[in-house]
N, C-alpha and C positions, 0 to 999 in steps of 0.2 A: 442463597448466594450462588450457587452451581450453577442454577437458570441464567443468570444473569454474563456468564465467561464467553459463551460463543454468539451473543448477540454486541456484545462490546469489540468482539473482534473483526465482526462484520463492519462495524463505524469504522474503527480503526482503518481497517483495512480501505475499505471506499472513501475516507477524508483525506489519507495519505494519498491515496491512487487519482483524485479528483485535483489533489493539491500539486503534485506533481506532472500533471498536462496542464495546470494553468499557469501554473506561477514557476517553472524550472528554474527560473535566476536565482531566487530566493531561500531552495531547495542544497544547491550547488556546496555550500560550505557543510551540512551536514554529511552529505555524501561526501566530500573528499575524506572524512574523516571513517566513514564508514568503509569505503571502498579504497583504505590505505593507499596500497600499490601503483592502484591506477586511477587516471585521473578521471574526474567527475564530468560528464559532457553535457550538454544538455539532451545530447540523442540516448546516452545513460539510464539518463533519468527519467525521461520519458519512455521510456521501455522498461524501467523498472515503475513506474505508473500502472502502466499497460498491466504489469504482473501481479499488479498489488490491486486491482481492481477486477482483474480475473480470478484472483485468491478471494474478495468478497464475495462473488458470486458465488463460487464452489463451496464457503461458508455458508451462504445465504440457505443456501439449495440441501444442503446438509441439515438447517434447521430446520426445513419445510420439510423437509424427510423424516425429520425424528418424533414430528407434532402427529 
């Protein structure tokens, strides 16, 4: 089951990051909730895309390092 934590996090990470450059609008109401304070933008969001599919790779890269 251990094998299985940081290959799920790689999906994770690349379906959120994928889903948020395509589809922002749809994104929008989870983030205002996430990101209380301040409001949820669509340039937000898309920069936290950006983040979250740059976190899969460094995931990615991490498992190809440990193989």
């Amino acid at each position: 089951m251990n094998y299985f934590v940081l290959p799920i996090a790689v999906q994770l990470c690349l379906t959120f990051g994928v889903a948020g450059l395509l589809w922002p609008e749809k994104l929008v109401e989870v983030f205002d909730v996430l990101m209380f304070p301040w409001p949820a933008t669509h340039k937000t969001i898309r920069a936290n895309a950006i983040g979250a599919i740059l976190m899969s790779v460094l995931l990615f890269l991490a498992l190809v390092a440990r193989r």
